[in-house]
C-alpha positions in Angstrom: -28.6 -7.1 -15.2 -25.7 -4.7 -16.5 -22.5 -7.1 -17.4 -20.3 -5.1 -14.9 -22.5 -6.3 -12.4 -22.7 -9.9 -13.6 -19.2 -10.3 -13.8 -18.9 -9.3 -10.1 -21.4 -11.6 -8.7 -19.3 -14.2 -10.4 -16.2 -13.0 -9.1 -18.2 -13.0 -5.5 -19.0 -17.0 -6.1 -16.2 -17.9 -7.2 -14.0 -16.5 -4.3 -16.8 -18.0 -1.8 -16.4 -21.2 -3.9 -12.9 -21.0 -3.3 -13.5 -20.3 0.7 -15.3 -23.7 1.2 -13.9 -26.1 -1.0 -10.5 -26.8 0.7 -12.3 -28.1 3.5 -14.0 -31.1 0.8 -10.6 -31.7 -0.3 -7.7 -34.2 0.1 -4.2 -33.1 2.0 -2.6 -33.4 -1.5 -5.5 -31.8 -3.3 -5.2 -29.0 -0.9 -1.4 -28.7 -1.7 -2.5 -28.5 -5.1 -5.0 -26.1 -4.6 -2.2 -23.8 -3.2 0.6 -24.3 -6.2 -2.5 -23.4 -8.5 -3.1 -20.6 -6.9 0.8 -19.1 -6.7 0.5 -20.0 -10.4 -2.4 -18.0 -11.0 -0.7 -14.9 -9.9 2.8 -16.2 -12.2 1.4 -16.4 -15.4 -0.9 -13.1 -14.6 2.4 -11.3 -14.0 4.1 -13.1 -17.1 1.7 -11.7 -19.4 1.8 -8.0 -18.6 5.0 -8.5 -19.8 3.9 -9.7 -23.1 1.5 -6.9 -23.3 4.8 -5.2 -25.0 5.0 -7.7 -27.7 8.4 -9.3 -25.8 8.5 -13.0 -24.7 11.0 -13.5 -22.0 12.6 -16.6 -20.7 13.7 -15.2 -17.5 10.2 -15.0 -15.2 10.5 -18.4 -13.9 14.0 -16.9 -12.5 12.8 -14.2 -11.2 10.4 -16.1 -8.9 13.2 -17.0 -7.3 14.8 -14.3 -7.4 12.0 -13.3 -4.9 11.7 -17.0 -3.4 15.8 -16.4 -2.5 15.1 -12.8 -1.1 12.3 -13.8 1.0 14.7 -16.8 2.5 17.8 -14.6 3.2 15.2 -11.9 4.8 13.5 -14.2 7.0 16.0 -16.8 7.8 19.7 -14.8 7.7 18.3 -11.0 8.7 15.7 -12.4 10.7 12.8 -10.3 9.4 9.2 -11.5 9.3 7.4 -13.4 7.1 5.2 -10.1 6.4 8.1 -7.7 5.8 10.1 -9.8 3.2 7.1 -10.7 1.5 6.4 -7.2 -0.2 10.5 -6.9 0.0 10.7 -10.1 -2.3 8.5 -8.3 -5.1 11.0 -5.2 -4.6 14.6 -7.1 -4.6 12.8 -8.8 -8.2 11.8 -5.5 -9.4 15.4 -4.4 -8.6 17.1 -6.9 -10.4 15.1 -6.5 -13.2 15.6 -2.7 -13.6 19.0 -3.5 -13.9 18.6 -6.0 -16.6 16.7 -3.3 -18.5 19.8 -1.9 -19.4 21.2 -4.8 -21.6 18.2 -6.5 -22.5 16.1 -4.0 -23.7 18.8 -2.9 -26.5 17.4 -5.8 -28.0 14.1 -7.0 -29.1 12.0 -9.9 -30.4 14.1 -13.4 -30.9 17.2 -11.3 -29.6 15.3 -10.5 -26.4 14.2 -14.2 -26.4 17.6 -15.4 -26.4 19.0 -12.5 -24.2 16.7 -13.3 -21.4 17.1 -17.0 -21.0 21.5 -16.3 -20.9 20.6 -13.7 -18.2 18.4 -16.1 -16.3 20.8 -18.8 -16.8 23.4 -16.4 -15.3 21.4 -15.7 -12.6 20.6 -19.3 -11.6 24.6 -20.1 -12.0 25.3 -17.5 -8.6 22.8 -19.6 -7.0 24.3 -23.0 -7.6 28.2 -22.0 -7.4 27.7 -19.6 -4.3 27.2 -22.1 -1.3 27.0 -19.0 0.6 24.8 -17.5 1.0 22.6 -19.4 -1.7 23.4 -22.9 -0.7 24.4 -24.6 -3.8 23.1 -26.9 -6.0 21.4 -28.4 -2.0 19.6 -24.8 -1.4 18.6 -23.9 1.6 15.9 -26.0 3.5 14.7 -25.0 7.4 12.6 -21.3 5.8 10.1 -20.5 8.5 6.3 -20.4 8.1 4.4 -17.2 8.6 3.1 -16.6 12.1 0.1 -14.6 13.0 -1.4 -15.0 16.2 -2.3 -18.7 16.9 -3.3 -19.1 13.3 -1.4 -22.5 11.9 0.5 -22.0 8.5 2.2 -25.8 8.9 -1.8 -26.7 8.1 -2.4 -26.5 4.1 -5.9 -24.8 4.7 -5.2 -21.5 6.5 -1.9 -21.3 3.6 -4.3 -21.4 0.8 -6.4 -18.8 2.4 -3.5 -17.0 3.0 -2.4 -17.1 -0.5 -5.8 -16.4 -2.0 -6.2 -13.4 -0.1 -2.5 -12.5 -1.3 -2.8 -13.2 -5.1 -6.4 -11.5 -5.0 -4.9 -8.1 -4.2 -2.6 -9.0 -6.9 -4.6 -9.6 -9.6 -6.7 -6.4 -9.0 -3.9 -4.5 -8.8 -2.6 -6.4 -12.4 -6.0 -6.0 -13.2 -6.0 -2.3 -13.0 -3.2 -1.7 -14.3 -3.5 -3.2 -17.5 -6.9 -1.0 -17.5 -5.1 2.1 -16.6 -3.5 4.5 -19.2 -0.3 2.6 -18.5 -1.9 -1.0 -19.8 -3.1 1.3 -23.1 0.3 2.3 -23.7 1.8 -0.9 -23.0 -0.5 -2.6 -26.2 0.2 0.6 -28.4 4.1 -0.3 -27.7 3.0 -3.6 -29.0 1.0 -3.0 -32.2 2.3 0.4 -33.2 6.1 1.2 -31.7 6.8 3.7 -34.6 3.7 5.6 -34.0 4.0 5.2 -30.6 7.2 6.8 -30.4 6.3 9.8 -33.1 4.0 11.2 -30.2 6.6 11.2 -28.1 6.0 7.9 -26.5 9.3 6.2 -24.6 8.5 2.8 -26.0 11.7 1.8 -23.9 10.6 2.7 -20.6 7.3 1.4 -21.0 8.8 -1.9 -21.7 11.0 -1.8 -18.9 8.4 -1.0 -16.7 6.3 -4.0 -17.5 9.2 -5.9 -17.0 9.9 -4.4 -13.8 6.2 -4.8 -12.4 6.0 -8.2 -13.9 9.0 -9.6 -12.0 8.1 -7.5 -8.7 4.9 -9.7 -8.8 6.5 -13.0 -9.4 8.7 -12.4 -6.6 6.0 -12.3 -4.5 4.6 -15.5 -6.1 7.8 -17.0 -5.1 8.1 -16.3 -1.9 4.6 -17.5 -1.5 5.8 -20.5 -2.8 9.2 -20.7 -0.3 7.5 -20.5 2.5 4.7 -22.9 2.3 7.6 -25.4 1.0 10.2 -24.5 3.6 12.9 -24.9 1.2 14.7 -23.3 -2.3 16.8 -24.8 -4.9 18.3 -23.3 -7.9 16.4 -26.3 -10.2 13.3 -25.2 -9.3 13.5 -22.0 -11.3 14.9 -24.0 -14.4 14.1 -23.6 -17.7 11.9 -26.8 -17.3 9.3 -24.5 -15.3 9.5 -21.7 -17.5 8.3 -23.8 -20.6 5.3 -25.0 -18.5 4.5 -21.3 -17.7 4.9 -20.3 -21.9 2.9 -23.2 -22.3 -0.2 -22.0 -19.6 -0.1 -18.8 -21.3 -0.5 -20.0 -25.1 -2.7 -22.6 -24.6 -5.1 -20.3 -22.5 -4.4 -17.3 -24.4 -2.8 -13.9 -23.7 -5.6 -11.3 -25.6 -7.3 -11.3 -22.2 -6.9 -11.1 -19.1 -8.1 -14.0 -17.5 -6.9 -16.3 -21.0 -3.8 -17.2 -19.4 -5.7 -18.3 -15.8 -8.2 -20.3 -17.5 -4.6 -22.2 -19.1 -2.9 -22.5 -16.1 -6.0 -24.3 -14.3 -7.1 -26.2 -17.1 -3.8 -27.4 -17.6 -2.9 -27.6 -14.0 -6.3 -29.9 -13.6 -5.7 -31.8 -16.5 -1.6 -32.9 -15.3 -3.0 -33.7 -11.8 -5.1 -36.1 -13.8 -1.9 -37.8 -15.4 -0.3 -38.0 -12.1 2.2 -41.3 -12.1 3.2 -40.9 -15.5 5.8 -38.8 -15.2 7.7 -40.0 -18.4 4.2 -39.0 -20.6 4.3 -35.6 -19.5 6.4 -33.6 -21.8 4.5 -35.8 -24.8 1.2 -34.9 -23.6 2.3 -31.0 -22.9 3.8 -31.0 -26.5 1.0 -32.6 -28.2 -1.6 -30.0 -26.3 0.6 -27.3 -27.2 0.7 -27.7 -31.3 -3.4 -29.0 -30.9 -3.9 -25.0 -29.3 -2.1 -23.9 -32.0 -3.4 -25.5 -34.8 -7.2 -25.7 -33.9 -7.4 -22.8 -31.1 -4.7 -20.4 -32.2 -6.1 -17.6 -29.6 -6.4 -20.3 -27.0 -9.2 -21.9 -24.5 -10.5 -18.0 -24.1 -12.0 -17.9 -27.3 -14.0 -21.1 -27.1 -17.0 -19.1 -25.5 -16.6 -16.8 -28.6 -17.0 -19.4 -31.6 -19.6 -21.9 -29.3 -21.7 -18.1 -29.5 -20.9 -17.5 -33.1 -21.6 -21.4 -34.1 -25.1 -20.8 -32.7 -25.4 -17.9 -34.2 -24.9 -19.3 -37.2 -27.2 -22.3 -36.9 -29.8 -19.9 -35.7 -29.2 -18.0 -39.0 -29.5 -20.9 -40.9 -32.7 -21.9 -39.6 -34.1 -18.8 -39.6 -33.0 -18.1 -43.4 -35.6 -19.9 -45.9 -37.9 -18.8 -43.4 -37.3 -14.8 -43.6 -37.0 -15.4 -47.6 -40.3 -16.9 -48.0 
């Protein structure tokens, strides 16, 4: 069987996987289930980014930038659910096309550090505007989604919400990193100056990953908002934005699908550790510098080297024979 075809009938279990399994699971297993899932679709939208070459410290932010939007839309303008959910992903887009400006005169480490003072200054609105952000308190009351008689209060039609949701995201991430666009976006990366001497506007190709990115992540966040039912500026701290740098190194970023496999193996592995709060960051930092140090290209290349270490012991069995 052809491998395009393989890798869709796993795609097709998978998904059905997904389908049945809530329904096997525990309430708080099932709210897990739905945080993976919104995560998923963050740390797919954080890498197109880094398709550029730039590491940002801003896309945990920018979630709630859309996480915000999607509040003041549904509870203040009294829009629904299924109008501020696309207009989330556009106020995030907005907000980042007018960061383009400053941030992208600078690049690499400068970039870095540019990002996380713009964040910062972002998340400062929310906590010293009580209105109409709330404050440090937020705003609590957000209303579910409604659609017919269909229950989002229940954490089972949410997550099937949500995995429809982030599907269609992740094909449309998915083709886009495929398209001409995605080609240009890793020839930004890996050759700027050639880029640029055929006439390529390495600028606006790195401002429109970080547009798209953060028009994504918006909708991650109101995702997230509205199964919650509340928003605070500290959610969106720097604290969650080194767990998403973390799901994206430790699963890797050559692929697509590296930084999912981080995010749920990682995700799986803290639910594990669950009521020892105080280990965490110890047992985040110490996974972190083992990826580094023994998996530099992260958990997606394990299937690589278990193939090549076969290889090679096939070889090497193989070897006195073909001499002799």
């Amino acid at each position: 069987m052809p491998k395009k075809y393989t890798n869709c009938a796993g795609l097709a279990g998978l998904l059905a996987a997904l389908v049945i399994v809530p329904h096997f699971l525990k309430y708080h297993h099932q709210d897990f289930l739905i945080f993976l899932t919104i995560n998923v679709l963050v740390v797919s939208s954080y890498r197109l980014v880094t398709l550029t070459g730039e590491w940002s410290l801003i896309h945990a932010v920018m979630m709630g930038v859309g996480a915000y939007a999607s509040t003041l839309l549904t509870k203040s303008a009294g829009l629904s659910f299924w109008i501020s959910l696309p207009l989330a992903g556009c106020v995030a887009g907005a907000v980042a096309a007018i960061l383009c400006f400053p941030l992208f005169r600078m690049t690499q480490f400068y970039f870095l550090i540019g990002s996380f003072a713009a964040g910062e200054a972002i998340r400062l609105c929310w906590i010293h505007f009580i209105q109409p952000f709330g404050g440090t308190g937020g705003i609590s009351g957000i209303p579910f989604p409604e659609l017919g008689n269909i229950d989002f209060l229940e954490p089972v039609p949410y997550f099937y919400l949500v995995l429809v949701i982030v599907t269609l995201c992740l094909v449309l991430l998915y083709r886009i990193e495929k398209s001409r666009i995605g080609l240009t976006l890793r020839a930004v990366h890996w050759k700027a100056p050639l880029a640029e001497s055929v006439g390529v506007d390495t600028w606006k190709y790195r401002s429109l990953a970080f547009i798209i990115g953060s028009a994504f992540v918006g909708i991650a966040g109101s995702l997230k908002v509205h199964y919650l039912g509340t928003v605070t500026p500290n959610q969106y701290g720097i604290g969650f934005m080194v767990f998403i740098l973390i799901w994206v190194i430790v699963g890797g970023y050559a692929t697509f699908y590296g930084a999912i496999i981080g995010v749920v193996v990682l995700s799986i592995l803290d639910e594990s550790f669950r009521g020892f709060e105080e280990l965490r960051p110890a047992i985040y930092g110490l996974i972190l510098i083992a990826s580094i140090l023994f998996l530099p290209s992260g958990l997606e290349s394990v299937p690589e080297r278990i193939r090549g270490w076969v290889s090679n012991r096939a070889a090497a069995r193989n070897g006195p024979g073909i001499q002799g």
